[in-house]
C-alpha positions as CSV (number, residue, x, y, z in Angstrom):
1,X,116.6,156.9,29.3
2,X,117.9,160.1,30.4
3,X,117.3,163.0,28.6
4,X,119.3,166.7,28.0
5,X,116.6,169.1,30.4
6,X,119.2,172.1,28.2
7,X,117.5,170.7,25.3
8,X,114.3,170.3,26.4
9,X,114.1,173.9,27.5
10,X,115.5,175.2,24.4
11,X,113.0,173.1,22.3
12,X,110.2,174.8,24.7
13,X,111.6,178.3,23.8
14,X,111.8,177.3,19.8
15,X,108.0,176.0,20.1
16,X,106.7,179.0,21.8
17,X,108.4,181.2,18.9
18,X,108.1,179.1,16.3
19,X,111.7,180.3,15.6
20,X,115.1,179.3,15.9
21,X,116.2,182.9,15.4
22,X,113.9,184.5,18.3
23,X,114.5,181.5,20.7
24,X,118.3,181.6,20.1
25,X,118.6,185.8,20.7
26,X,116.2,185.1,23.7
27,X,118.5,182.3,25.3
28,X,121.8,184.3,24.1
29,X,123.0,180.9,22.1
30,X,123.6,180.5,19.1
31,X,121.1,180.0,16.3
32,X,123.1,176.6,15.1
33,X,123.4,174.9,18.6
34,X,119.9,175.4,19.7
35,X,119.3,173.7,16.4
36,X,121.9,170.9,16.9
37,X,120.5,171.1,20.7
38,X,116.4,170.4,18.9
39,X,118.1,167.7,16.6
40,X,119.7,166.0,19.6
41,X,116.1,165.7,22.1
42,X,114.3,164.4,18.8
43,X,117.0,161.5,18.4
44,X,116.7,160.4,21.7
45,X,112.9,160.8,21.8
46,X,113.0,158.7,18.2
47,X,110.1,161.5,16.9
48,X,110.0,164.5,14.8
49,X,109.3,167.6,16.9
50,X,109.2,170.5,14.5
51,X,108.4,170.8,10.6
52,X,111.3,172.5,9.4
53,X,111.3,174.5,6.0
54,X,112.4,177.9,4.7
55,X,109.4,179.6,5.0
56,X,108.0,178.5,8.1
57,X,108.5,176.3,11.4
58,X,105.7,174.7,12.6
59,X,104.9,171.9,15.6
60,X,103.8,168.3,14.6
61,X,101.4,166.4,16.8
62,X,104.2,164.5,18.4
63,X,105.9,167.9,19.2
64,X,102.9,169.5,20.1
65,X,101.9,166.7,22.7
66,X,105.7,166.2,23.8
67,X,105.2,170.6,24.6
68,X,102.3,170.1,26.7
69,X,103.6,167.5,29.4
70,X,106.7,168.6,30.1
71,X,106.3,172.7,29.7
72,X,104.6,172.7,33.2
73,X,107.7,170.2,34.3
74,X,110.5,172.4,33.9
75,X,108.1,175.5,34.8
76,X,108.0,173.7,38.2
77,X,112.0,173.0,37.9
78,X,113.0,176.2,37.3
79,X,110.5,177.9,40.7
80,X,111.9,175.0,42.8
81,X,115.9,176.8,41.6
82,X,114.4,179.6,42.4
83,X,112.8,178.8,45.6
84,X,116.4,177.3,46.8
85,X,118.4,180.4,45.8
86,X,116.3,182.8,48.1
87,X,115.8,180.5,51.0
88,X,116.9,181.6,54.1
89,X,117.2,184.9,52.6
90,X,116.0,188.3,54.1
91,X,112.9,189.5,52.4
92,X,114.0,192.7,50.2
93,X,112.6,194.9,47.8
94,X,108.9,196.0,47.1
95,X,105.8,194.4,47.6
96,X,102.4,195.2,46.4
97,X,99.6,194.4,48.1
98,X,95.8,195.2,47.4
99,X,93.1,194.3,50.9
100,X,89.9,195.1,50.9
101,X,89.6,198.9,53.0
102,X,88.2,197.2,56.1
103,X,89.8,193.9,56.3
104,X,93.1,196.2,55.2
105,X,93.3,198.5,58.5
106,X,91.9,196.6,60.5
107,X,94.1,192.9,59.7
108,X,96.5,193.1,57.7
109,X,98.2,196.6,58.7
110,X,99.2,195.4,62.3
111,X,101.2,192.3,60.2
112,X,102.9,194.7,57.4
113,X,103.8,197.0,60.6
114,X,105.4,194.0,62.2
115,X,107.3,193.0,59.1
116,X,108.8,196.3,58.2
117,X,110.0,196.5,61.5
118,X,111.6,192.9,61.3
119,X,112.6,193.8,57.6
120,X,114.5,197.3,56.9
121,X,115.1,196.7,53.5
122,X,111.5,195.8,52.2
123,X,109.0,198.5,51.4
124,X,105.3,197.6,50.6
125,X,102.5,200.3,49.0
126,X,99.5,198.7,50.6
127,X,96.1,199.8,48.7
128,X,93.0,199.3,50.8
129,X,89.9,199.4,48.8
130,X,87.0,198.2,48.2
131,X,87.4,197.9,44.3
132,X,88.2,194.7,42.6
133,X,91.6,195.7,41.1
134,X,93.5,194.1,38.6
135,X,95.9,191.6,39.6
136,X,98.6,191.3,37.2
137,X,97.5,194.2,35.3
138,X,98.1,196.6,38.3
139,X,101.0,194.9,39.1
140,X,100.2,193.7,42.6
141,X,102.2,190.7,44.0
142,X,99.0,189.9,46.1
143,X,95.6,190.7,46.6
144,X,93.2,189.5,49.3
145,X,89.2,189.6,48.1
146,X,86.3,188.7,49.8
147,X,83.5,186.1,48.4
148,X,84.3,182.7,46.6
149,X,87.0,183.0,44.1
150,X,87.0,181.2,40.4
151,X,90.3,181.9,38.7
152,X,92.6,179.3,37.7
153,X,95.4,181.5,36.2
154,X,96.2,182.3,39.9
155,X,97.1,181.0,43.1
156,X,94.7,181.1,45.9
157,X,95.1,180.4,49.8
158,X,91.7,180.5,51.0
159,X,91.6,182.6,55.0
160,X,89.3,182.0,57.8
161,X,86.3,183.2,56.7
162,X,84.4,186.4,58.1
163,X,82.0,186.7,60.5
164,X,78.7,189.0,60.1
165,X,77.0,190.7,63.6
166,X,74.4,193.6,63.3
167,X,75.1,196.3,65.9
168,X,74.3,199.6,67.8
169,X,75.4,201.5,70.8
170,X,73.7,201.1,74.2
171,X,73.0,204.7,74.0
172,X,70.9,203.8,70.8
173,X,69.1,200.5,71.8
174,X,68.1,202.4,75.4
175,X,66.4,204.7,73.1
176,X,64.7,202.7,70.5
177,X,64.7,199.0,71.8
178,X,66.6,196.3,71.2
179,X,64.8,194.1,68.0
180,X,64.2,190.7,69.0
181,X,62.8,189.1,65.7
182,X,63.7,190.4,62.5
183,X,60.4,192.1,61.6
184,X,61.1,194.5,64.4
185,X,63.6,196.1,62.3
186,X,61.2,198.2,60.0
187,X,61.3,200.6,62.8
188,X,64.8,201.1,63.3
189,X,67.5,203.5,61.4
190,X,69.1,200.6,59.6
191,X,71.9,202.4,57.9
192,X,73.5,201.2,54.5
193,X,77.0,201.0,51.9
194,X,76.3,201.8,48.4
195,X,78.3,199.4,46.2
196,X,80.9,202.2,44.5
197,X,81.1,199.7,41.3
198,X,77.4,199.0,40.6
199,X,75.8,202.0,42.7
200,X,73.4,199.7,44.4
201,X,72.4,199.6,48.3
202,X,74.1,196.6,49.6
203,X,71.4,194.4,51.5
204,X,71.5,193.3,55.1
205,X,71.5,189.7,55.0
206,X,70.3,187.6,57.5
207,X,70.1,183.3,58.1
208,X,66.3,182.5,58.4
209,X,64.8,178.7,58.2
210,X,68.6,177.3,57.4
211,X,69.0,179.9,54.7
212,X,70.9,183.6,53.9
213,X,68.1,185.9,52.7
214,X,68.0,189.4,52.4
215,X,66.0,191.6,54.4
216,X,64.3,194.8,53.7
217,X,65.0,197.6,55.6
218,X,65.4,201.4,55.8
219,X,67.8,204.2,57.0
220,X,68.9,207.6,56.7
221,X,72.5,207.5,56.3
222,X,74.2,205.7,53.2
223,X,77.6,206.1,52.8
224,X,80.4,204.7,50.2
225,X,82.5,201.9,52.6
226,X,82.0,200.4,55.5
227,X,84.4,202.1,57.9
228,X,82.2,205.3,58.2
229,X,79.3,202.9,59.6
230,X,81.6,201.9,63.1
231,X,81.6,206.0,63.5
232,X,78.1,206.2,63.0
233,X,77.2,203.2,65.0
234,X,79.2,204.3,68.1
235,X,77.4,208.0,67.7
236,X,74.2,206.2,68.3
237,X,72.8,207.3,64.7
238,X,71.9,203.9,63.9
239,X,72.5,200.4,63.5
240,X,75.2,198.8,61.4
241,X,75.7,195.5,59.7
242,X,79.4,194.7,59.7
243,X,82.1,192.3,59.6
244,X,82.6,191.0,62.9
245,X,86.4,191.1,63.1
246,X,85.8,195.6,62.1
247,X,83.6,196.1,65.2
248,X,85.7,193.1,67.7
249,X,87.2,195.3,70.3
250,X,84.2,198.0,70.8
251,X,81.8,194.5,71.3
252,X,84.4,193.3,74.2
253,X,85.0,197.3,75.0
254,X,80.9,197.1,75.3
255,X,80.7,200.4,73.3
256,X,79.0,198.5,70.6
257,X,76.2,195.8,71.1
258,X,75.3,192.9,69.2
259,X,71.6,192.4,68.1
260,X,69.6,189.7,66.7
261,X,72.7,187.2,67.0
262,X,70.3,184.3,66.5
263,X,69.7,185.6,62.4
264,X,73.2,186.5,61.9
265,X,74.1,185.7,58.2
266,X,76.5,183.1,57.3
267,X,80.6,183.8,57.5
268,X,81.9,185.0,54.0
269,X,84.7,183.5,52.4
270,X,88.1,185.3,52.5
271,X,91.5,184.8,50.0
272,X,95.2,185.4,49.3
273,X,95.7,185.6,45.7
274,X,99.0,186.1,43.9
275,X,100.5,184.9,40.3
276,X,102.0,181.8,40.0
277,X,105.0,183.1,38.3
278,X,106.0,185.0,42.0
279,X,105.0,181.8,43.7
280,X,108.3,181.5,44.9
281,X,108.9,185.6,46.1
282,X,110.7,185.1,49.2
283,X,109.3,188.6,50.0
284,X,106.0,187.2,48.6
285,X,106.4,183.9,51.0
286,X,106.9,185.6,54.4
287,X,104.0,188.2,54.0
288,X,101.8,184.9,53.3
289,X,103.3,183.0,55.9
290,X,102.5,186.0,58.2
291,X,99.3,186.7,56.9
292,X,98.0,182.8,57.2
293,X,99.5,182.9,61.1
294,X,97.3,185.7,61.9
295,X,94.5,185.0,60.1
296,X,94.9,181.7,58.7
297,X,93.1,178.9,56.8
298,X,92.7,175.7,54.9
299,X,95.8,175.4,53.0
300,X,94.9,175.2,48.6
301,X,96.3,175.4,45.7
């Protein structure tokens, strides 16, 4: 049996309102034919959708069942329209984007550089930090975060994870030794990054025996981010635990050396989050397409 999808989505639009009157103005139709439109879907279902009386409108089991399966249904219709209309289209428009600070400058400013220049009518306000900003609230179209993500309300694309290395200059090591086991650290200048949401030290994390574990250690120089610590490390004040990808070309640049490779902690998990109602963004698309070129993953959703 086929069945009026007009009909369906203005039964959708009455049962989230639980009014002809609201769905109608919202539609821009006519209170009487979304009603006649309502009457029509439950004849050729052969079940009673809506209690109807003059004080109130209210789902029956059938209608509230019948809601359920086929709301995400024509959702999904209605991003595919979309997805066709803006296909093959030239990215316009804003896009916001949220990275973590290093991750930010380091990845992800080379691609938006590259797609500006490809794209002269889109703009994007990039915010690098280290805060775990809102989403939807904030109105970002995406957001990349580090650790393992539980959210279902949102789309994720999971990245290639993040390597860890522990470094120091030559300059440094020449003059305090280069630690071969991790107890050697105690008596080197370990330096830190208090957490700016909790005001905690982070720890330096190392694998020992198959497992992550943190490590005591001590330093004299704290600071609030991690991009101060590269500065610090390559001006020999101490040594640095860092993302590997931050510190890349000063390791191959040999300005930077990596020490106790043989602890270094596991890679942490990195991910492209963005609403599913801007799935289909063909702005939104082509930064993720970029983004998972460069520094791509295992494709989820």
């Amino acid at each position: 049996m086929e069945y009026d999808l007009n009909a369906v989505r203005q039964f959708i639009k009455v049962a989230e309102n639980l009014s002809f009157t609201v769905a109608a103005q919202q539609l821009d139709v006519t209170q009487s034919g979304i009603s006649r439109a309502v009457n029509r879907l439950e004849s050729q279902l052969g079940l009673r959708l809506l209690h109807r009386n003059t004080r109130n409108l209210k789902l029956t089991v059938d209608g509230e069942l019948f809601l359920k399966r086929v709301k995400p249904l024509v959702g999904g219709l209605e991003e595919a329209h979309q997805e066709l209309l803006e296909y093959g289209l030239e990215p316009k428009g804003s896009l916001k984007i949220s990275a973590p600070s290093a991750f930010g400058r380091v990845v992800v400013m080379p691609i938006v550089a590259k797609l500006l220049d490809e794209y002269p009518q889109l703009t994007i306000e990039l915010v690098l930090t280290d805060r775990v900003v809102d989403l939807v609230g904030e109105g970002f179209d995406a957001v990349i975060r580090s650790g393992n993500i539980q959210d279902s309300r949102v789309i994720a694309r999971p990245l290639k994870a993040a390597d860890w290395v522990t470094v120091a200059s030559p300059k440094y090591l020449e003059s305090y030794g280069s630690p071969k086991a991790l107890e050697e650290l105690a008596t080197h200048n370990c330096m830190q990054v208090r957490n700016p949401a909790t005001g905690q030290l982070f720890p330096w994390t190392f694998r020992n025996n198959e497992k992550d574990a943190d490590f005591p250690i001590r330093g004299s120089l704290v600071v609030d981010h991690g991009d101060p610590l590269v500065e610090a490390a390559l001006l020999s004040i101490g040594m640095a635990q860092l993302m590997t990808f931050f510190v890349e070309d000063y390791l191959k640049d040999g300005l930077l050396t990596p020490v106790l490779n043989e602890y270094a902690r596991s890679s942490t998990p990195l991910t492209l989050l963005y609403p599913s109602a801007r799935h289909r963004s063909a702005k939104l698309m082509m930064f993720r397409d970029a983004l998972l070129e460069h520094w791509g993953g295992r494709e989820c959703e």
